[in-house]
Structures are given as structure tokens and as C-alpha cells.
C-alpha positions in Angstrom: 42.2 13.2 52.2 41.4 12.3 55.8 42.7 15.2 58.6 45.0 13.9 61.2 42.2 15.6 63.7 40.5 12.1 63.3 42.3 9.5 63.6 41.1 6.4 61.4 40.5 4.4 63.9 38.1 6.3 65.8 36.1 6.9 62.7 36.2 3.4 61.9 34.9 3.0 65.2 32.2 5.7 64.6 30.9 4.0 61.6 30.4 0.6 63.7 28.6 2.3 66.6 26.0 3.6 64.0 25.7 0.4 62.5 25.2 -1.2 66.1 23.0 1.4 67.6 20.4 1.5 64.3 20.6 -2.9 64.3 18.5 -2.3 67.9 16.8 0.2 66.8 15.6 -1.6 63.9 14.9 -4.7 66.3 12.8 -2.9 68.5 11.0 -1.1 65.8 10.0 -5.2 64.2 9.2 -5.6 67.9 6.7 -2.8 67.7 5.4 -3.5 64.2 4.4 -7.5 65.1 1.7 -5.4 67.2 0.6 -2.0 66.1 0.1 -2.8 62.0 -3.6 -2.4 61.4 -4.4 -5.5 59.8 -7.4 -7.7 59.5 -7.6 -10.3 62.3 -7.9 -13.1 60.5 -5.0 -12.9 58.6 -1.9 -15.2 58.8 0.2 -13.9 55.6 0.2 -10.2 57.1 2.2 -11.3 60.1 4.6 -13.9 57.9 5.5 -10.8 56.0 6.0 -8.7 58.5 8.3 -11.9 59.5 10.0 -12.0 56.5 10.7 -8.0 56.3 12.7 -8.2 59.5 14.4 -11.6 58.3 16.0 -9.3 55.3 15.9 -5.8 57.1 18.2 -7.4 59.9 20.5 -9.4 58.0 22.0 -5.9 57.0 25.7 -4.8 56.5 27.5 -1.6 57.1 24.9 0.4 57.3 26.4 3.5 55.3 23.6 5.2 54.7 23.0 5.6 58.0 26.2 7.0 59.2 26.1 8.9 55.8 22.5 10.5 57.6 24.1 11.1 61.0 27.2 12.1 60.0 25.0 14.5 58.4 23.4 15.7 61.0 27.1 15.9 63.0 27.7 18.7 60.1 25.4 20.6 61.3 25.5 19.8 65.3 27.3 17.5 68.0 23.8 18.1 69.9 20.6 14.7 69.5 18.3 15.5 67.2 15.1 15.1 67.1 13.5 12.7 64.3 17.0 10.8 63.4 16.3 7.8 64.3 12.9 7.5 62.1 15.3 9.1 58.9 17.5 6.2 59.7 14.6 3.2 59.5 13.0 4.9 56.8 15.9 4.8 54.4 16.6 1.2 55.1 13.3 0.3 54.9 13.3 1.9 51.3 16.7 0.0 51.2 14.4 -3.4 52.0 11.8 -2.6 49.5 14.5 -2.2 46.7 16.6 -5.7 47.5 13.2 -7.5 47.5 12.0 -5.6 44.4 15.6 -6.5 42.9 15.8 -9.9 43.3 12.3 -10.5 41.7 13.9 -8.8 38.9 16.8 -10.9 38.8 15.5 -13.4 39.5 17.8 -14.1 42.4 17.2 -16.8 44.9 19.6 -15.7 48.1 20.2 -12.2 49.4 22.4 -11.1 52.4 23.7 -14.9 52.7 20.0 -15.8 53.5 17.3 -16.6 51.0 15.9 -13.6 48.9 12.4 -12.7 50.1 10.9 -13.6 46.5 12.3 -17.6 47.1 11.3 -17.4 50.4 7.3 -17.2 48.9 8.2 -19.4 46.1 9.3 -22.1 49.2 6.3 -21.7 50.9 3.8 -21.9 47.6 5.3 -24.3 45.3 2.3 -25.3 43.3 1.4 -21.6 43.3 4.2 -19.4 41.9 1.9 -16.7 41.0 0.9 -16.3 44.3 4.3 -16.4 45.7 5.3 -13.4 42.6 2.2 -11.7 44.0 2.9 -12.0 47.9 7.1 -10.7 47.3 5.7 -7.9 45.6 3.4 -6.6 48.3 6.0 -7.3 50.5 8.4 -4.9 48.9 5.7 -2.2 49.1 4.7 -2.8 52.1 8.1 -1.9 52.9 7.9 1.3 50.7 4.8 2.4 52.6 6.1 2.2 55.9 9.0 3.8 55.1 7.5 7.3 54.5 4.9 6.3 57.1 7.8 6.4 60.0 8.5 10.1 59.1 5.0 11.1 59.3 4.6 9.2 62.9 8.3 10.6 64.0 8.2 13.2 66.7 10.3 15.8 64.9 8.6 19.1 63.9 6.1 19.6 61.5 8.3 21.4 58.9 11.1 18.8 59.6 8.5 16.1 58.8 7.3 17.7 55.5 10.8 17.8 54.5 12.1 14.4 54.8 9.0 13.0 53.3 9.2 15.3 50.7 12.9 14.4 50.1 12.8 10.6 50.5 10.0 10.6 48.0 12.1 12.3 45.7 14.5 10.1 46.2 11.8 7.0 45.3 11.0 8.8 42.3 14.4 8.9 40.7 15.6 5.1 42.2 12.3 3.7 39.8 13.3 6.0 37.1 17.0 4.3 37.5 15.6 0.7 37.9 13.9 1.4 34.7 17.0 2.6 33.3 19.2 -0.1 34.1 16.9 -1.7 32.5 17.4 -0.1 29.3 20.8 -0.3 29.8 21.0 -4.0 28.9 19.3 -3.7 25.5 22.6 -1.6 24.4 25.6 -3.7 23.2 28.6 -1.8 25.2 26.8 0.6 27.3 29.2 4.2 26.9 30.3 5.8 30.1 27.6 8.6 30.0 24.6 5.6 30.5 26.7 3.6 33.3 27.1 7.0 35.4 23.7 7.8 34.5 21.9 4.6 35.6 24.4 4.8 38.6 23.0 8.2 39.4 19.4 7.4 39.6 19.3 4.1 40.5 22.0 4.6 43.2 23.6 7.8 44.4 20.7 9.5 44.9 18.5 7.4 47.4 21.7 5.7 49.3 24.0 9.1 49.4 22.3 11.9 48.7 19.2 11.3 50.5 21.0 10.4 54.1 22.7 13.8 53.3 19.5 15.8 52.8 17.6 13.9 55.8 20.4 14.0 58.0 21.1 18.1 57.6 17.1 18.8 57.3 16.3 16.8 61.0 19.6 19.0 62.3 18.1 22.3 61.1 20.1 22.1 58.2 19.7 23.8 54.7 20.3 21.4 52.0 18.6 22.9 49.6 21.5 26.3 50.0 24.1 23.4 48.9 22.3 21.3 46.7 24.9 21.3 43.4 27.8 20.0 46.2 25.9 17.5 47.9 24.9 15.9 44.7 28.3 15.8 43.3 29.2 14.5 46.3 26.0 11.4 46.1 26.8 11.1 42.3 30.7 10.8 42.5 30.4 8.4 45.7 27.3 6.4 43.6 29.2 5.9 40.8 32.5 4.5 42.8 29.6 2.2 44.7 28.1 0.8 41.8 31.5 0.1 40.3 32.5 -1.9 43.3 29.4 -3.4 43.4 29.7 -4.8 39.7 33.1 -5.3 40.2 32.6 -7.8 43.2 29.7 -9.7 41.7 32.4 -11.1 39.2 35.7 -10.7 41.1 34.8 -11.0 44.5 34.5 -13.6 47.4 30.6 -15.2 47.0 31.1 -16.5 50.9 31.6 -12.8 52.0 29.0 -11.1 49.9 26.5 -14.0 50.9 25.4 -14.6 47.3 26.9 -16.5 44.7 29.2 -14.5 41.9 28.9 -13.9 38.2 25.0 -13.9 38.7 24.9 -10.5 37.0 27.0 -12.2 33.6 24.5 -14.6 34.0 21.3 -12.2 34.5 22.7 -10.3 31.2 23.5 -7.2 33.0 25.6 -5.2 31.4 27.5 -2.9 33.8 30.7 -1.7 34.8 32.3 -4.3 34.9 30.9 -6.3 31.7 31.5 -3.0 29.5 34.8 -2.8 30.2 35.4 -6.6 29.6 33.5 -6.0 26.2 35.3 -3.1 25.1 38.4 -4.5 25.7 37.9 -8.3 24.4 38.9 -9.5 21.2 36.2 -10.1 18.5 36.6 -13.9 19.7 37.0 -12.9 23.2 33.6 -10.6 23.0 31.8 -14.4 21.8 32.7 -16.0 24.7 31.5 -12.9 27.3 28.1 -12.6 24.5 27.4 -16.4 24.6 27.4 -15.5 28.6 25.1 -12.6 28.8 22.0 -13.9 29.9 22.2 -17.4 30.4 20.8 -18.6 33.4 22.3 -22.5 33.2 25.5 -20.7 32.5 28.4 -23.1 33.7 31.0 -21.9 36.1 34.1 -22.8 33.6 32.5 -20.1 31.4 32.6 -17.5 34.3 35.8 -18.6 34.5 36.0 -18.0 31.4 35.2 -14.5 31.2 37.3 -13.4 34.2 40.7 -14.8 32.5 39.3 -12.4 29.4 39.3 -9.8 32.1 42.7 -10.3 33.7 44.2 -10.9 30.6 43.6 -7.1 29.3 44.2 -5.6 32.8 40.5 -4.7 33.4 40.5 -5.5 37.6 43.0 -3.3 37.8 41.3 -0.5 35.6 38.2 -0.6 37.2 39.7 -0.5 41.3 41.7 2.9 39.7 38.0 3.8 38.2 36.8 3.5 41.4 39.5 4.8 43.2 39.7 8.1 40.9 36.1 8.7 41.7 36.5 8.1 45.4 39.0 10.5 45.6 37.2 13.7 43.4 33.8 13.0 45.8 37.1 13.0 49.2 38.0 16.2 47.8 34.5 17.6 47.1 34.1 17.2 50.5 36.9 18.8 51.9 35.7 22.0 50.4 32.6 21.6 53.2 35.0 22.9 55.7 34.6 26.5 56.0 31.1 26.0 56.7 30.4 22.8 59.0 31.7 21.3 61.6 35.3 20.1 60.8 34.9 16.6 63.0 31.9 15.6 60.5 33.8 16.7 57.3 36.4 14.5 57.6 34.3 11.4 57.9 32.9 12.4 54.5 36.6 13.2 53.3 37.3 9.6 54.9 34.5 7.2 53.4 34.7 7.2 49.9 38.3 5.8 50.1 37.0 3.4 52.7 34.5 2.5 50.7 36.5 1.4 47.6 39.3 -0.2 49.5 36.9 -2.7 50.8 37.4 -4.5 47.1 40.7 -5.7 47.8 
């Protein structure tokens, strides 16, 4: 559990100042891009996308995996270090390739209570929805490419540099392995705990947790590498609680503060956390009603409805928030452990967010 050294307050306080200080970084780094891009001269749909990248980039929330990277670094040292600030735009750029990437695969028409970057093309092209597939793609790796492209241009050492591309490309590699996954995932009736954690693992935990950790320690002069089983018990455990929220709120939470509508997932036919549990726990009747769901875009709300009084009716809210909360605590405890060997100011942030981070459903 949190140490009294730290009061919550001040960490709370922490986590906001990273979030603040990276939204004007990622501003002026926009700023910068509108101008230095190499890009033919003639072209108007480089710039729009450019456009669009910051629309989405900047309509971001908490920022956790940027005070997961320098809270990293604060493990190692209370000191600036060098090359931080281009870790911290390349993971959310990878974090902007992967919503725009996501919502073509879901199909979803508003991200970040704006529109998704895919509906934004099919606005502007209509009559030409190729086109518009075409242009949302490209911009989602353009996104990709400039995020590995910022830690070759970042002034940190040439070692530090090889790292962190080395390690966020890692990271790339397993997230399209877990998109894939997920994929998968849905052709299975009741997905069994071992898939859920799995696709949670690769899809998740390891480019938004354990990559901050690795890029964050390797700017500092860190060894990740000499901790690597802890840190990634630490990524998978805080992951899993993540994705568990994240598939509980799509159902259960407020669609005005997640700035997309809910039950989209019910009505994509994904079948996570949330829909597994519903489905192992329904009646044979019940299990109709969620299966006539699955996957029906024109789904109407009474049958969302629907499905969330199957869910409170066998408890499974209130089994999934102690799911969450269980894992929240084993990745707190994890990092407690850290102690002996880092800095004890930075360790208790980590001891401190996964519980944060799960309490937010309520």
C-alpha cells in the first residue's frame, strides 16, 4: 500500500503536473511538425493529417503512461534527464496510432468525446469511403513512424537512443500480435481466463506499462533488463486490472465522461471481461438475450439494458471491480518489493497507482 512518506495528495498532484507539462510539450511538438515534415509541396492531405493527428493526440486524458515513464526515471534519479521528453511523445504517439488503428477496426465513429479520426475522413470523402479507409490508415502510421523517429532525433546518447527504439519496437511488435489476438478472441464462445489475461498482456500491458517502465529507467541510466521478470509482473498485473476497467466501463460506465457512447463493445461482438463474465454466469435464456447482442451494430438500447440487468442480477459489477481490485493490489505489492533498490519517493507512486487506477470505476 501507499507509504505515509507521500501523502496522496501530493502524488495526485504529481500525476497532474506530468499530464500538464507533456500536453505543452505535445503542443509545441504539432507546432514544430506543421513545419519540418518533409512532404511534397503540393500536397494539401499531408498537412490535414498532420491536423487531424494533433486533433486526437491532444484531446488526451491522464496521461499514465507518461508519469508511468517519469516516475520511472524518478526510480532511478530526482536529477533531468536527458531524452525524456522524446520517450514521453513517442509512446503517445504510438498511443495515437493505436486509437486510430482501433476505431477503424471497430468501426467506431467518436473517440476522446470528439470524432474518431477514421469518421473524420469518411466526413470529408463521402462519395469516396475507400479513400477515406485509405487516408485513416496512413494516418495511424504515420503516427507509428514518427513515433520511433522522435527517439532517433532526441538528444540523448547514442546507447540510450538504441535502447528505447529497440524497446518501443518491442513493444509495437507484441501490441499487433495482441490486436490480432483480441481478435481471435471473439471467435471463442466464453473466452477462459488464461485468453483474457493473455490478450490483455499483449495488446495492453506491455506497450502502456511496461514500456514507460523500460524507457523511463533506460533514459535515467537505468538497467531494466537486470529486473526484467518484476517489471513485467508489474506491466501484466497493472494491464490486466486496466483492461478490466476498460471493459467494465464500456458497459457500466458514464458515456458523457468517457466521451464515447457505452455498450459499443456488446454491440462490436467483443467478447471481454466484462461479456465473459456475463456469459458464464447467465442462464441458458439469459446467455440468448447477451448472444442475440453480440455483434449487432443496430442493436437497440433496451437490449443493452437488457444485458446489464443480466449482469446485476448475478452480481457480476461487483465481481469484476474485486477482479480488478485483487489485481491492483498483487501489481501495489509487487512494487513495494522495488524498495531496497530505488529510490523510496518513486516506489510509492508505483505502490500508489494501481489502486488509483481501479478506483476511478466507481
Amino acid at each position: 500500500m501507499a507509504s505515509a512518506a507521500v501523502p496522496t495528495e501530493q502524488i495526485r498532484a504529481r500525476i497532474a503536473g506530468h499530464g500538464q507539462r507533456f500536453d505543452a510539450l505535445f503542443e509545441e511538438y504539432f507546432q514544430r511538425l506543421d513545419t519540418t515534415l518533409d512532404a511534397p509541396s503540393f500536397s494539401r492531405f499531408t498537412p490535414d493529417c498532420v491536423r487531424l493527428l494533433r486533433d486526437l493526440s491532444l484531446r488526451g486524458g491522464k496521461r499514465m503512461r507518461v508519469v508511468l515513464l517519469h516516475e520511472a526515471a524518478r526510480l532511478v534519479t530526482d536529477e533531468p534527464v536527458e531524452g525524456l521528453d522524446a520517450a514521453a511523445l513517442s509512446i503517445e504517439l504510438l498511443q495515437t496510432h493505436g486509437l486510430i488503428h482501433d476505431d477503424i477496426i471497430d468501426n467506431s465513429p467518436t473517440r476522446r468525446g470528439g470524432p474518431s479520426t477514421y469518421y473524420a475522413y469518411r466526413e470529408r470523402f463521402p462519395d469516396q469511403p475507400q479513400a477515406a479507409l485509405g487516408l485513416a490508415l496512413l494516418a495511424g502510421d504515420l503516427a507509428l513512424a514518427l513515433s520511433l523517429q522522435v527517439l532517433l532525433d532526441s538528444t540523448a546518447p547514442l546507447a540510450v537512443r538504441q535502447a528505447t527504439v529497440e524497446a518501443q519496437t518491442r513493444a509495437m511488435t507484441a501490441t499487433f500480435v495482441g490486436q490480432i489476438a483480441d481478435m481471435e478472441r471473439d471467435f471463442t464462445t466464453i473466452p477462459d481466463e488464461d485468453v483474457l489475461h493473455g490478450v490483455a498482456d499483449y495488446k495492453t500491458a506491455r506497450y502502456s506499462v511496461l514500456a514507460p517502465l523500460q524507457l523511463g529507467l533506460l533514459a535515467a541510466g537505468g538497467q531494466p533488463a537486470h529486473h526484467d521478470a518484476e517489471l513485467r509482473r508489474y506491466a501484466r498485473l497493472l494491464g490486466i486490472a486496466g483492461q478490466m476497467r476498460d471493459d467494465y466501463l464500456d458497459l457500466f460506465g458514464d458515456a458523457a465522461t468517457m466521451g464515447k457512447p457505452t455498450g459499443t463493445d456488446i454491440r462490436d461482438g467483443r467478447r471481454n471481461y466484462t461479456v465473459a463474465a456475463i456469459l458464464r454466469a447467465a442462464t441458458d435464456t439469459e446467455r440468448a438475450v447477451v448472444e442475440s447482442a453480440l455483434g449487432d451494430e443496430a442493436c437497440p438500447e433496451e437490449t443493452i439494458a437488457a444485458v446489464r440487468d443480466i449482469a446485476h442480477r448475478h452480481e457480476v459489477p461487483a465481481a469484476l471491480r474485486a477482479a480488478m481490485r485483487r489485481h491492483a493490489e498483487q501489481a501495489s505489492a509487487g512494487a513495494a518489493r522495488w524498495r531496497p533498490r530505488w529510490r523510496d519517493e518513486a516506489v510509492t507512486v508505483f505502490e500508489y497507482l494501481p489502486l488509483w487506477s481501479v478506483d476511478r470505476v466507481r
